[in-house]
C-alpha atoms as one frame of an Amber mdcrd trajectory, in Angstrom:
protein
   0.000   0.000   0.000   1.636   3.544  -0.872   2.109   6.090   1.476  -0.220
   8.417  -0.137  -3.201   6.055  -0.392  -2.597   4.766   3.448  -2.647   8.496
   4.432  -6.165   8.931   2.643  -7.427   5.754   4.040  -6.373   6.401   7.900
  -8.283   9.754   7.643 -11.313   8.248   5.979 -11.492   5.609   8.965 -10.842
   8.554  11.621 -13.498  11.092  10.246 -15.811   7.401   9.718 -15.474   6.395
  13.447 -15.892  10.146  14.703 -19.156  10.210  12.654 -20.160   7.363  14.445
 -19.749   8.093  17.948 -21.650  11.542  16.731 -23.858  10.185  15.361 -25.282
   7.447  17.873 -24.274  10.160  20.904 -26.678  13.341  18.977 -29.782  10.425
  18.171 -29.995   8.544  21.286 -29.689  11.964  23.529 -31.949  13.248  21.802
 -34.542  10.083  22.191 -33.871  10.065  25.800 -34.995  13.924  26.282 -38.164
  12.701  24.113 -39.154  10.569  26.370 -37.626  11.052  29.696 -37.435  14.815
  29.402 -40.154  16.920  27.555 -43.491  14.788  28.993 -42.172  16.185  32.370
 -41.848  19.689  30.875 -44.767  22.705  32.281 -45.884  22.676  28.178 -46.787
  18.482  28.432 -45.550  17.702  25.456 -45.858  14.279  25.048 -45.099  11.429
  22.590 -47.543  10.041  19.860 -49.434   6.961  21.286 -48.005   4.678  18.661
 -44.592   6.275  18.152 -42.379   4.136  21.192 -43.016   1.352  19.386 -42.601
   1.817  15.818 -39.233   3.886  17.018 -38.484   0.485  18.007 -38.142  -0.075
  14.437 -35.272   2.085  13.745 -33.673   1.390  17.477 -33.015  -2.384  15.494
 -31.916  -1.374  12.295 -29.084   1.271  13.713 -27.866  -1.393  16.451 -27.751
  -4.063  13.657 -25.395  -1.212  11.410 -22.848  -1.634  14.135 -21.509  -4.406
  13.337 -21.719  -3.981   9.295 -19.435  -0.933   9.928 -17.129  -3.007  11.857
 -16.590  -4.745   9.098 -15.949  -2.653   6.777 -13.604  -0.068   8.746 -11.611
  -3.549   9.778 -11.781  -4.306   6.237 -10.005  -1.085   4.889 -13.162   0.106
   3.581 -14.433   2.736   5.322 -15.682   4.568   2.436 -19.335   2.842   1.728
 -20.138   3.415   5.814 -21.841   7.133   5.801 -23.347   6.249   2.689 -25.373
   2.772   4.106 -26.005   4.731   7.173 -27.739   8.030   5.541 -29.234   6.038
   3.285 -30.634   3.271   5.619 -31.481   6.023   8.437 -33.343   8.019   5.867
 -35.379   5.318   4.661 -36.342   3.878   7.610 -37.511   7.051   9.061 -39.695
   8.238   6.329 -41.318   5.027   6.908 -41.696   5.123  10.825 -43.084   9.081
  10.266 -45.714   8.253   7.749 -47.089   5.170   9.634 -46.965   6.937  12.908
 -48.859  10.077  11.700 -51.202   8.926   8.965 -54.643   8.349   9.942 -54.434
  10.836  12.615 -55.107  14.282  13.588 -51.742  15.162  14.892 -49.854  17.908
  13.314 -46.447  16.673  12.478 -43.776  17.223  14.979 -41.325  14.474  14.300
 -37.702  13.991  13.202 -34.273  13.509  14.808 -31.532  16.209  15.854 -29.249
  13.585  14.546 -30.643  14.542  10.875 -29.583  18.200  11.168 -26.106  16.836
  12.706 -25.865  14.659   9.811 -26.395  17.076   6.926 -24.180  19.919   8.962
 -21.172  17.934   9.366 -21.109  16.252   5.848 -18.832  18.441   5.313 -15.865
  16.623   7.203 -15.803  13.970   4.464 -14.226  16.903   1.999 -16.504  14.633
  -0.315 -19.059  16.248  -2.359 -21.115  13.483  -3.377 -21.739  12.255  -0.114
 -22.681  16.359   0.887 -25.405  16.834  -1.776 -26.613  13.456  -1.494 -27.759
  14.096   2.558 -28.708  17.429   1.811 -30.655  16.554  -1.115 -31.775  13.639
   0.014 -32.732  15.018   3.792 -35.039  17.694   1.789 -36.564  15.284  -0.331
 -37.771  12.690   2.648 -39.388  16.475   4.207 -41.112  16.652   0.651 -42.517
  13.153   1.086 -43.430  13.195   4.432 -45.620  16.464   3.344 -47.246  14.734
   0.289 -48.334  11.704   2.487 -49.369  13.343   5.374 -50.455  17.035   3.682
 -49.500  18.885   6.219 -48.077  22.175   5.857 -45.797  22.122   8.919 -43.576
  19.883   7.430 -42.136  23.335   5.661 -40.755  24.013   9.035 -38.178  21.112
   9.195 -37.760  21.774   5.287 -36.826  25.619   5.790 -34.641  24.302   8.422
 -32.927  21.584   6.889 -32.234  24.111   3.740 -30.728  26.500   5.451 -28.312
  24.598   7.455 -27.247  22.761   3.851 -26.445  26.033   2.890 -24.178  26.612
   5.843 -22.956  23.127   5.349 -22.054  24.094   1.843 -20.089  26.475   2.413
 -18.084  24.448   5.033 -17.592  22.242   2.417 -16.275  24.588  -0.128 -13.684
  26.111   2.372 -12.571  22.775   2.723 -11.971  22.147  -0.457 -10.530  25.272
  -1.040  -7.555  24.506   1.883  -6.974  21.394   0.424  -6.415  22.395  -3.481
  -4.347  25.315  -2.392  -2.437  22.799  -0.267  -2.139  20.083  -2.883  -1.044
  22.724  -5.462   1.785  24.129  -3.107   3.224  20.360  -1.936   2.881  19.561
  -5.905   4.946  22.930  -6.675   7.237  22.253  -4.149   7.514  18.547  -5.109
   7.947  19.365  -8.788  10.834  22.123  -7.598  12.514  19.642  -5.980  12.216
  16.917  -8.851  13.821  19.440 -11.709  16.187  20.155  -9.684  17.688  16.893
  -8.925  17.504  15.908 -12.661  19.642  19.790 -13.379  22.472  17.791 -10.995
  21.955  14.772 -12.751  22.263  16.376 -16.405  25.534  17.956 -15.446  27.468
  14.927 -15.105  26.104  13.951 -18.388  25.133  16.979 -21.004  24.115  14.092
 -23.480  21.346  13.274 -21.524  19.951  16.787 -21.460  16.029  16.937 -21.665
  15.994  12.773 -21.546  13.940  12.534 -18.342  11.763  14.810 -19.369  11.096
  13.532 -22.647  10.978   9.856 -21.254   8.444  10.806 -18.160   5.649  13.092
 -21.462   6.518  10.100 -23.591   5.512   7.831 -20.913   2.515  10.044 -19.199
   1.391   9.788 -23.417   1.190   5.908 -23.045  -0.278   5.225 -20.144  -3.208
   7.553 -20.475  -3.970   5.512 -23.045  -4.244   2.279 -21.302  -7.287   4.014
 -19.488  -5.867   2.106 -16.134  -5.293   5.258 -13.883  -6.401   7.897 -12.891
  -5.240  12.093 -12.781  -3.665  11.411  -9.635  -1.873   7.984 -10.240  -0.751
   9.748 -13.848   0.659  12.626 -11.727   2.797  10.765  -9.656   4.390   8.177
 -12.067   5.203  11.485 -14.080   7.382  12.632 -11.419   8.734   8.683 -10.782
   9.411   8.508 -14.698  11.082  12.074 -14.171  13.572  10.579 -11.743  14.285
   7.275 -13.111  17.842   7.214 -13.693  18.402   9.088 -10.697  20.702   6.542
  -9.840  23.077   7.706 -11.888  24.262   9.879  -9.653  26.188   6.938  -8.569
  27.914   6.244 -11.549  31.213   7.586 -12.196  31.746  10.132 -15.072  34.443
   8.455 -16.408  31.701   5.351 -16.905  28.719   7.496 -18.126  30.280   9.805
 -20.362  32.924   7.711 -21.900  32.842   7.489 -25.645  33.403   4.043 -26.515
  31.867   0.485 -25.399  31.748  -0.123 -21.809  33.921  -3.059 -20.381  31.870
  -5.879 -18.902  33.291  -4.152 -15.671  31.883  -0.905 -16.292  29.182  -1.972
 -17.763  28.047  -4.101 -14.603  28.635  -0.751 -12.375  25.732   0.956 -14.946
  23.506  -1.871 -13.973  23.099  -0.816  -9.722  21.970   2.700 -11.095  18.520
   1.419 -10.964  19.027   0.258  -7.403  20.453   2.934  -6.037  18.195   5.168
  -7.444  14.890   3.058  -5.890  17.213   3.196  -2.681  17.217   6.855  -2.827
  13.642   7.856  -3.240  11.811   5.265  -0.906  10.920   7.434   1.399  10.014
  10.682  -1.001   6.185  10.929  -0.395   4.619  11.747  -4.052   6.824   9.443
  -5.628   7.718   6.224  -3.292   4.399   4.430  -4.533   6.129   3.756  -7.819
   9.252   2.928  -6.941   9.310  -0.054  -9.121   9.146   2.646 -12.338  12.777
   3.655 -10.980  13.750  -0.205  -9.935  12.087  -2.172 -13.193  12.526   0.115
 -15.901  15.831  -1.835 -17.502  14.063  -5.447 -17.096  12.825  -7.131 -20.242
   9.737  -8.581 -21.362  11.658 -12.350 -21.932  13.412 -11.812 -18.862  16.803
 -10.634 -19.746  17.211  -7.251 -18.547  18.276  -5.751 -15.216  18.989  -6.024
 -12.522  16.471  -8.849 -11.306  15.781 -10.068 -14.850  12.254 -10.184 -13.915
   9.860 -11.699 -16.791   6.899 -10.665 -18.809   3.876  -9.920 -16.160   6.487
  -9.860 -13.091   7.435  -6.384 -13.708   4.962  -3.337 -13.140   3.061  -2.468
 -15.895   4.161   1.020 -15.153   7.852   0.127 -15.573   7.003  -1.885 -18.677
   5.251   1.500 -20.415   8.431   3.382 -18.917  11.100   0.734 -20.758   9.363
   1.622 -23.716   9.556   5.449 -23.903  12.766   5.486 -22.457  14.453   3.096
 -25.050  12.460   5.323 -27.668  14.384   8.700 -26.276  17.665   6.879 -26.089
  17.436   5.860 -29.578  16.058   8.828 -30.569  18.946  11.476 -28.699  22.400
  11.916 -29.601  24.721  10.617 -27.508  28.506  10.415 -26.777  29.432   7.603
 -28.512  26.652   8.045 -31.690  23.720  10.532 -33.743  20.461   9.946 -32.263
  18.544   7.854 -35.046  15.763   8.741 -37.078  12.189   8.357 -35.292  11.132
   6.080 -37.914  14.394   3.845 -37.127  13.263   3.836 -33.581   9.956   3.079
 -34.363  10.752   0.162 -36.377  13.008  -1.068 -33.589  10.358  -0.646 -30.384
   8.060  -2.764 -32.858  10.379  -5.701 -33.989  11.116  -5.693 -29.715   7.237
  -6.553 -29.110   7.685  -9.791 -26.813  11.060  -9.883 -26.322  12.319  -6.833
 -24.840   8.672  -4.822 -24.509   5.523  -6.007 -23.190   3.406  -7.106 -26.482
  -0.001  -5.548 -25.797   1.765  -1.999 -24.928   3.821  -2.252 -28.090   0.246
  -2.715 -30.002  -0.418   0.774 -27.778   2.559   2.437 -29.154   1.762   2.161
 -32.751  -1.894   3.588 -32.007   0.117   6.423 -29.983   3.018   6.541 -32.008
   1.848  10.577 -33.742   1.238  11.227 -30.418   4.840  11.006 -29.354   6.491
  12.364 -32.771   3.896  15.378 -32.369   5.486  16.061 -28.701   9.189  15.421
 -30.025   8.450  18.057 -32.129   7.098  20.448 -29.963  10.190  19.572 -27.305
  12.751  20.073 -29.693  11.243  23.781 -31.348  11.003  24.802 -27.982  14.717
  24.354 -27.091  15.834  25.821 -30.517  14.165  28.863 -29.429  15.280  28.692
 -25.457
Protein backbone atom coordinates (compact mmCIF):
# COMPACT_ATOMS: atom_id res chain seq x y z
CA UNK A 1 0.00 0.00 0.00
CA UNK A 2 1.64 3.54 -0.87
CA UNK A 3 2.11 6.09 1.48
CA UNK A 4 -0.22 8.42 -0.14
CA UNK A 5 -3.20 6.06 -0.39
CA UNK A 6 -2.60 4.77 3.45
CA UNK A 7 -2.65 8.50 4.43
CA UNK A 8 -6.16 8.93 2.64
CA UNK A 9 -7.43 5.75 4.04
CA UNK A 10 -6.37 6.40 7.90
CA UNK A 11 -8.28 9.75 7.64
CA UNK A 12 -11.31 8.25 5.98
CA UNK A 13 -11.49 5.61 8.97
CA UNK A 14 -10.84 8.55 11.62
CA UNK A 15 -13.50 11.09 10.25
CA UNK A 16 -15.81 7.40 9.72
CA UNK A 17 -15.47 6.40 13.45
CA UNK A 18 -15.89 10.15 14.70
CA UNK A 19 -19.16 10.21 12.65
CA UNK A 20 -20.16 7.36 14.45
CA UNK A 21 -19.75 8.09 17.95
CA UNK A 22 -21.65 11.54 16.73
CA UNK A 23 -23.86 10.18 15.36
CA UNK A 24 -25.28 7.45 17.87
CA UNK A 25 -24.27 10.16 20.90
CA UNK A 26 -26.68 13.34 18.98
CA UNK A 27 -29.78 10.42 18.17
CA UNK A 28 -30.00 8.54 21.29
CA UNK A 29 -29.69 11.96 23.53
CA UNK A 30 -31.95 13.25 21.80
CA UNK A 31 -34.54 10.08 22.19
CA UNK A 32 -33.87 10.06 25.80
CA UNK A 33 -35.00 13.92 26.28
CA UNK A 34 -38.16 12.70 24.11
CA UNK A 35 -39.15 10.57 26.37
CA UNK A 36 -37.63 11.05 29.70
CA UNK A 37 -37.43 14.81 29.40
CA UNK A 38 -40.15 16.92 27.56
CA UNK A 39 -43.49 14.79 28.99
CA UNK A 40 -42.17 16.19 32.37
CA UNK A 41 -41.85 19.69 30.87
CA UNK A 42 -44.77 22.70 32.28
CA UNK A 43 -45.88 22.68 28.18
CA UNK A 44 -46.79 18.48 28.43
CA UNK A 45 -45.55 17.70 25.46
CA UNK A 46 -45.86 14.28 25.05
CA UNK A 47 -45.10 11.43 22.59
CA UNK A 48 -47.54 10.04 19.86
CA UNK A 49 -49.43 6.96 21.29
CA UNK A 50 -48.01 4.68 18.66
CA UNK A 51 -44.59 6.27 18.15
CA UNK A 52 -42.38 4.14 21.19
CA UNK A 53 -43.02 1.35 19.39
CA UNK A 54 -42.60 1.82 15.82
CA UNK A 55 -39.23 3.89 17.02
CA UNK A 56 -38.48 0.48 18.01
CA UNK A 57 -38.14 -0.08 14.44
CA UNK A 58 -35.27 2.09 13.75
CA UNK A 59 -33.67 1.39 17.48
CA UNK A 60 -33.01 -2.38 15.49
CA UNK A 61 -31.92 -1.37 12.30
CA UNK A 62 -29.08 1.27 13.71
CA UNK A 63 -27.87 -1.39 16.45
CA UNK A 64 -27.75 -4.06 13.66
CA UNK A 65 -25.40 -1.21 11.41
CA UNK A 66 -22.85 -1.63 14.13
CA UNK A 67 -21.51 -4.41 13.34
CA UNK A 68 -21.72 -3.98 9.29
CA UNK A 69 -19.44 -0.93 9.93
CA UNK A 70 -17.13 -3.01 11.86
CA UNK A 71 -16.59 -4.74 9.10
CA UNK A 72 -15.95 -2.65 6.78
CA UNK A 73 -13.60 -0.07 8.75
CA UNK A 74 -11.61 -3.55 9.78
CA UNK A 75 -11.78 -4.31 6.24
CA UNK A 76 -10.01 -1.09 4.89
CA UNK A 77 -13.16 0.11 3.58
CA UNK A 78 -14.43 2.74 5.32
CA UNK A 79 -15.68 4.57 2.44
CA UNK A 80 -19.33 2.84 1.73
CA UNK A 81 -20.14 3.42 5.81
CA UNK A 82 -21.84 7.13 5.80
CA UNK A 83 -23.35 6.25 2.69
CA UNK A 84 -25.37 2.77 4.11
CA UNK A 85 -26.01 4.73 7.17
CA UNK A 86 -27.74 8.03 5.54
CA UNK A 87 -29.23 6.04 3.28
CA UNK A 88 -30.63 3.27 5.62
CA UNK A 89 -31.48 6.02 8.44
CA UNK A 90 -33.34 8.02 5.87
CA UNK A 91 -35.38 5.32 4.66
CA UNK A 92 -36.34 3.88 7.61
CA UNK A 93 -37.51 7.05 9.06
CA UNK A 94 -39.70 8.24 6.33
CA UNK A 95 -41.32 5.03 6.91
CA UNK A 96 -41.70 5.12 10.83
CA UNK A 97 -43.08 9.08 10.27
CA UNK A 98 -45.71 8.25 7.75
CA UNK A 99 -47.09 5.17 9.63
CA UNK A 100 -46.96 6.94 12.91
CA UNK A 101 -48.86 10.08 11.70
CA UNK A 102 -51.20 8.93 8.96
CA UNK A 103 -54.64 8.35 9.94
CA UNK A 104 -54.43 10.84 12.61
CA UNK A 105 -55.11 14.28 13.59
CA UNK A 106 -51.74 15.16 14.89
CA UNK A 107 -49.85 17.91 13.31
CA UNK A 108 -46.45 16.67 12.48
CA UNK A 109 -43.78 17.22 14.98
CA UNK A 110 -41.32 14.47 14.30
CA UNK A 111 -37.70 13.99 13.20
CA UNK A 112 -34.27 13.51 14.81
CA UNK A 113 -31.53 16.21 15.85
CA UNK A 114 -29.25 13.58 14.55
CA UNK A 115 -30.64 14.54 10.88
CA UNK A 116 -29.58 18.20 11.17
CA UNK A 117 -26.11 16.84 12.71
CA UNK A 118 -25.87 14.66 9.81
CA UNK A 119 -26.40 17.08 6.93
CA UNK A 120 -24.18 19.92 8.96
CA UNK A 121 -21.17 17.93 9.37
CA UNK A 122 -21.11 16.25 5.85
CA UNK A 123 -18.83 18.44 5.31
CA UNK A 124 -15.86 16.62 7.20
CA UNK A 125 -15.80 13.97 4.46
CA UNK A 126 -14.23 16.90 2.00
CA UNK A 127 -16.50 14.63 -0.32
CA UNK A 128 -19.06 16.25 -2.36
CA UNK A 129 -21.12 13.48 -3.38
CA UNK A 130 -21.74 12.26 -0.11
CA UNK A 131 -22.68 16.36 0.89
CA UNK A 132 -25.40 16.83 -1.78
CA UNK A 133 -26.61 13.46 -1.49
CA UNK A 134 -27.76 14.10 2.56
CA UNK A 135 -28.71 17.43 1.81
CA UNK A 136 -30.65 16.55 -1.12
CA UNK A 137 -31.78 13.64 0.01
CA UNK A 138 -32.73 15.02 3.79
CA UNK A 139 -35.04 17.69 1.79
CA UNK A 140 -36.56 15.28 -0.33
CA UNK A 141 -37.77 12.69 2.65
CA UNK A 142 -39.39 16.48 4.21
CA UNK A 143 -41.11 16.65 0.65
CA UNK A 144 -42.52 13.15 1.09
CA UNK A 145 -43.43 13.20 4.43
CA UNK A 146 -45.62 16.46 3.34
CA UNK A 147 -47.25 14.73 0.29
CA UNK A 148 -48.33 11.70 2.49
CA UNK A 149 -49.37 13.34 5.37
CA UNK A 150 -50.46 17.03 3.68
CA UNK A 151 -49.50 18.89 6.22
CA UNK A 152 -48.08 22.18 5.86
CA UNK A 153 -45.80 22.12 8.92
CA UNK A 154 -43.58 19.88 7.43
CA UNK A 155 -42.14 23.34 5.66
CA UNK A 156 -40.75 24.01 9.04
CA UNK A 157 -38.18 21.11 9.20
CA UNK A 158 -37.76 21.77 5.29
CA UNK A 159 -36.83 25.62 5.79
CA UNK A 160 -34.64 24.30 8.42
CA UNK A 161 -32.93 21.58 6.89
CA UNK A 162 -32.23 24.11 3.74
CA UNK A 163 -30.73 26.50 5.45
CA UNK A 164 -28.31 24.60 7.46
CA UNK A 165 -27.25 22.76 3.85
CA UNK A 166 -26.44 26.03 2.89
CA UNK A 167 -24.18 26.61 5.84
CA UNK A 168 -22.96 23.13 5.35
CA UNK A 169 -22.05 24.09 1.84
CA UNK A 170 -20.09 26.47 2.41
CA UNK A 171 -18.08 24.45 5.03
CA UNK A 172 -17.59 22.24 2.42
CA UNK A 173 -16.27 24.59 -0.13
CA UNK A 174 -13.68 26.11 2.37
CA UNK A 175 -12.57 22.78 2.72
CA UNK A 176 -11.97 22.15 -0.46
CA UNK A 177 -10.53 25.27 -1.04
CA UNK A 178 -7.56 24.51 1.88
CA UNK A 179 -6.97 21.39 0.42
CA UNK A 180 -6.42 22.40 -3.48
CA UNK A 181 -4.35 25.31 -2.39
CA UNK A 182 -2.44 22.80 -0.27
CA UNK A 183 -2.14 20.08 -2.88
CA UNK A 184 -1.04 22.72 -5.46
CA UNK A 185 1.79 24.13 -3.11
CA UNK A 186 3.22 20.36 -1.94
CA UNK A 187 2.88 19.56 -5.90
CA UNK A 188 4.95 22.93 -6.67
CA UNK A 189 7.24 22.25 -4.15
CA UNK A 190 7.51 18.55 -5.11
CA UNK A 191 7.95 19.37 -8.79
CA UNK A 192 10.83 22.12 -7.60
CA UNK A 193 12.51 19.64 -5.98
CA UNK A 194 12.22 16.92 -8.85
CA UNK A 195 13.82 19.44 -11.71
CA UNK A 196 16.19 20.15 -9.68
CA UNK A 197 17.69 16.89 -8.92
CA UNK A 198 17.50 15.91 -12.66
CA UNK A 199 19.64 19.79 -13.38
CA UNK A 200 22.47 17.79 -10.99
CA UNK A 201 21.96 14.77 -12.75
CA UNK A 202 22.26 16.38 -16.41
CA UNK A 203 25.53 17.96 -15.45
CA UNK A 204 27.47 14.93 -15.11
CA UNK A 205 26.10 13.95 -18.39
CA UNK A 206 25.13 16.98 -21.00
CA UNK A 207 24.11 14.09 -23.48
CA UNK A 208 21.35 13.27 -21.52
CA UNK A 209 19.95 16.79 -21.46
CA UNK A 210 16.03 16.94 -21.67
CA UNK A 211 15.99 12.77 -21.55
CA UNK A 212 13.94 12.53 -18.34
CA UNK A 213 11.76 14.81 -19.37
CA UNK A 214 11.10 13.53 -22.65
CA UNK A 215 10.98 9.86 -21.25
CA UNK A 216 8.44 10.81 -18.16
CA UNK A 217 5.65 13.09 -21.46
CA UNK A 218 6.52 10.10 -23.59
CA UNK A 219 5.51 7.83 -20.91
CA UNK A 220 2.52 10.04 -19.20
CA UNK A 221 1.39 9.79 -23.42
CA UNK A 222 1.19 5.91 -23.04
CA UNK A 223 -0.28 5.23 -20.14
CA UNK A 224 -3.21 7.55 -20.47
CA UNK A 225 -3.97 5.51 -23.04
CA UNK A 226 -4.24 2.28 -21.30
CA UNK A 227 -7.29 4.01 -19.49
CA UNK A 228 -5.87 2.11 -16.13
CA UNK A 229 -5.29 5.26 -13.88
CA UNK A 230 -6.40 7.90 -12.89
CA UNK A 231 -5.24 12.09 -12.78
CA UNK A 232 -3.66 11.41 -9.63
CA UNK A 233 -1.87 7.98 -10.24
CA UNK A 234 -0.75 9.75 -13.85
CA UNK A 235 0.66 12.63 -11.73
CA UNK A 236 2.80 10.76 -9.66
CA UNK A 237 4.39 8.18 -12.07
CA UNK A 238 5.20 11.48 -14.08
CA UNK A 239 7.38 12.63 -11.42
CA UNK A 240 8.73 8.68 -10.78
CA UNK A 241 9.41 8.51 -14.70
CA UNK A 242 11.08 12.07 -14.17
CA UNK A 243 13.57 10.58 -11.74
CA UNK A 244 14.28 7.27 -13.11
CA UNK A 245 17.84 7.21 -13.69
CA UNK A 246 18.40 9.09 -10.70
CA UNK A 247 20.70 6.54 -9.84
CA UNK A 248 23.08 7.71 -11.89
CA UNK A 249 24.26 9.88 -9.65
CA UNK A 250 26.19 6.94 -8.57
CA UNK A 251 27.91 6.24 -11.55
CA UNK A 252 31.21 7.59 -12.20
CA UNK A 253 31.75 10.13 -15.07
CA UNK A 254 34.44 8.46 -16.41
CA UNK A 255 31.70 5.35 -16.90
CA UNK A 256 28.72 7.50 -18.13
CA UNK A 257 30.28 9.80 -20.36
CA UNK A 258 32.92 7.71 -21.90
CA UNK A 259 32.84 7.49 -25.64
CA UNK A 260 33.40 4.04 -26.52
CA UNK A 261 31.87 0.48 -25.40
CA UNK A 262 31.75 -0.12 -21.81
CA UNK A 263 33.92 -3.06 -20.38
CA UNK A 264 31.87 -5.88 -18.90
CA UNK A 265 33.29 -4.15 -15.67
CA UNK A 266 31.88 -0.91 -16.29
CA UNK A 267 29.18 -1.97 -17.76
CA UNK A 268 28.05 -4.10 -14.60
CA UNK A 269 28.63 -0.75 -12.38
CA UNK A 270 25.73 0.96 -14.95
CA UNK A 271 23.51 -1.87 -13.97
CA UNK A 272 23.10 -0.82 -9.72
CA UNK A 273 21.97 2.70 -11.10
CA UNK A 274 18.52 1.42 -10.96
CA UNK A 275 19.03 0.26 -7.40
CA UNK A 276 20.45 2.93 -6.04
CA UNK A 277 18.20 5.17 -7.44
CA UNK A 278 14.89 3.06 -5.89
CA UNK A 279 17.21 3.20 -2.68
CA UNK A 280 17.22 6.85 -2.83
CA UNK A 281 13.64 7.86 -3.24
CA UNK A 282 11.81 5.26 -0.91
CA UNK A 283 10.92 7.43 1.40
CA UNK A 284 10.01 10.68 -1.00
CA UNK A 285 6.19 10.93 -0.40
CA UNK A 286 4.62 11.75 -4.05
CA UNK A 287 6.82 9.44 -5.63
CA UNK A 288 7.72 6.22 -3.29
CA UNK A 289 4.40 4.43 -4.53
CA UNK A 290 6.13 3.76 -7.82
CA UNK A 291 9.25 2.93 -6.94
CA UNK A 292 9.31 -0.05 -9.12
CA UNK A 293 9.15 2.65 -12.34
CA UNK A 294 12.78 3.66 -10.98
CA UNK A 295 13.75 -0.20 -9.94
CA UNK A 296 12.09 -2.17 -13.19
CA UNK A 297 12.53 0.12 -15.90
CA UNK A 298 15.83 -1.83 -17.50
CA UNK A 299 14.06 -5.45 -17.10
CA UNK A 300 12.82 -7.13 -20.24
CA UNK A 301 9.74 -8.58 -21.36
CA UNK A 302 11.66 -12.35 -21.93
CA UNK A 303 13.41 -11.81 -18.86
CA UNK A 304 16.80 -10.63 -19.75
CA UNK A 305 17.21 -7.25 -18.55
CA UNK A 306 18.28 -5.75 -15.22
CA UNK A 307 18.99 -6.02 -12.52
CA UNK A 308 16.47 -8.85 -11.31
CA UNK A 309 15.78 -10.07 -14.85
CA UNK A 310 12.25 -10.18 -13.92
CA UNK A 311 9.86 -11.70 -16.79
CA UNK A 312 6.90 -10.66 -18.81
CA UNK A 313 3.88 -9.92 -16.16
CA UNK A 314 6.49 -9.86 -13.09
CA UNK A 315 7.43 -6.38 -13.71
CA UNK A 316 4.96 -3.34 -13.14
CA UNK A 317 3.06 -2.47 -15.89
CA UNK A 318 4.16 1.02 -15.15
CA UNK A 319 7.85 0.13 -15.57
CA UNK A 320 7.00 -1.88 -18.68
CA UNK A 321 5.25 1.50 -20.42
CA UNK A 322 8.43 3.38 -18.92
CA UNK A 323 11.10 0.73 -20.76
CA UNK A 324 9.36 1.62 -23.72
CA UNK A 325 9.56 5.45 -23.90
CA UNK A 326 12.77 5.49 -22.46
CA UNK A 327 14.45 3.10 -25.05
CA UNK A 328 12.46 5.32 -27.67
CA UNK A 329 14.38 8.70 -26.28
CA UNK A 330 17.66 6.88 -26.09
CA UNK A 331 17.44 5.86 -29.58
CA UNK A 332 16.06 8.83 -30.57
CA UNK A 333 18.95 11.48 -28.70
CA UNK A 334 22.40 11.92 -29.60
CA UNK A 335 24.72 10.62 -27.51
CA UNK A 336 28.51 10.42 -26.78
CA UNK A 337 29.43 7.60 -28.51
CA UNK A 338 26.65 8.04 -31.69
CA UNK A 339 23.72 10.53 -33.74
CA UNK A 340 20.46 9.95 -32.26
CA UNK A 341 18.54 7.85 -35.05
CA UNK A 342 15.76 8.74 -37.08
CA UNK A 343 12.19 8.36 -35.29
CA UNK A 344 11.13 6.08 -37.91
CA UNK A 345 14.39 3.84 -37.13
CA UNK A 346 13.26 3.84 -33.58
CA UNK A 347 9.96 3.08 -34.36
CA UNK A 348 10.75 0.16 -36.38
CA UNK A 349 13.01 -1.07 -33.59
CA UNK A 350 10.36 -0.65 -30.38
CA UNK A 351 8.06 -2.76 -32.86
CA UNK A 352 10.38 -5.70 -33.99
CA UNK A 353 11.12 -5.69 -29.72
CA UNK A 354 7.24 -6.55 -29.11
CA UNK A 355 7.69 -9.79 -26.81
CA UNK A 356 11.06 -9.88 -26.32
CA UNK A 357 12.32 -6.83 -24.84
CA UNK A 358 8.67 -4.82 -24.51
CA UNK A 359 5.52 -6.01 -23.19
CA UNK A 360 3.41 -7.11 -26.48
CA UNK A 361 0.00 -5.55 -25.80
CA UNK A 362 1.77 -2.00 -24.93
CA UNK A 363 3.82 -2.25 -28.09
CA UNK A 364 0.25 -2.71 -30.00
CA UNK A 365 -0.42 0.77 -27.78
CA UNK A 366 2.56 2.44 -29.15
CA UNK A 367 1.76 2.16 -32.75
CA UNK A 368 -1.89 3.59 -32.01
CA UNK A 369 0.12 6.42 -29.98
CA UNK A 370 3.02 6.54 -32.01
CA UNK A 371 1.85 10.58 -33.74
CA UNK A 372 1.24 11.23 -30.42
CA UNK A 373 4.84 11.01 -29.35
CA UNK A 374 6.49 12.36 -32.77
CA UNK A 375 3.90 15.38 -32.37
CA UNK A 376 5.49 16.06 -28.70
CA UNK A 377 9.19 15.42 -30.03
CA UNK A 378 8.45 18.06 -32.13
CA UNK A 379 7.10 20.45 -29.96
CA UNK A 380 10.19 19.57 -27.31
CA UNK A 381 12.75 20.07 -29.69
CA UNK A 382 11.24 23.78 -31.35
CA UNK A 383 11.00 24.80 -27.98
CA UNK A 384 14.72 24.35 -27.09
CA UNK A 385 15.83 25.82 -30.52
CA UNK A 386 14.16 28.86 -29.43
CA UNK A 387 15.28 28.69 -25.46
Amino acid sequence: MNSRYSFLLNQEKRTTIWFLWLFYFVYFSYELIYYFVLPNMPWKIAPINNKSIIDFIIYIVLVCLIPIAYQLIKENNPAPVKYIYFLVFTTTNIVVDILSYIGTDISYANGNIAELVIVLFSPIFVNKHFFYLVSIGTILKFIIIGIFLKDIVVLIPLILVSIISIVAWILLHRFLDYVSATEASYERQLNGIVKGIIATLELKDLYTKGHSERVANYAAILAKATGKYNKDQLKTFYYACLLHDIGKVNIPDSILTKPGKLTDEEFNIIKTHPIVGANAIHKVEGISEHIEVIEQHHERWDGKGYPYGLKGEEISHLSRITAIADAFDAMTSSRSYRKALPLEVAYDQIVQGKGSQFDPNLVDLFKEIYQDWVDYYKHFNHTQEHE
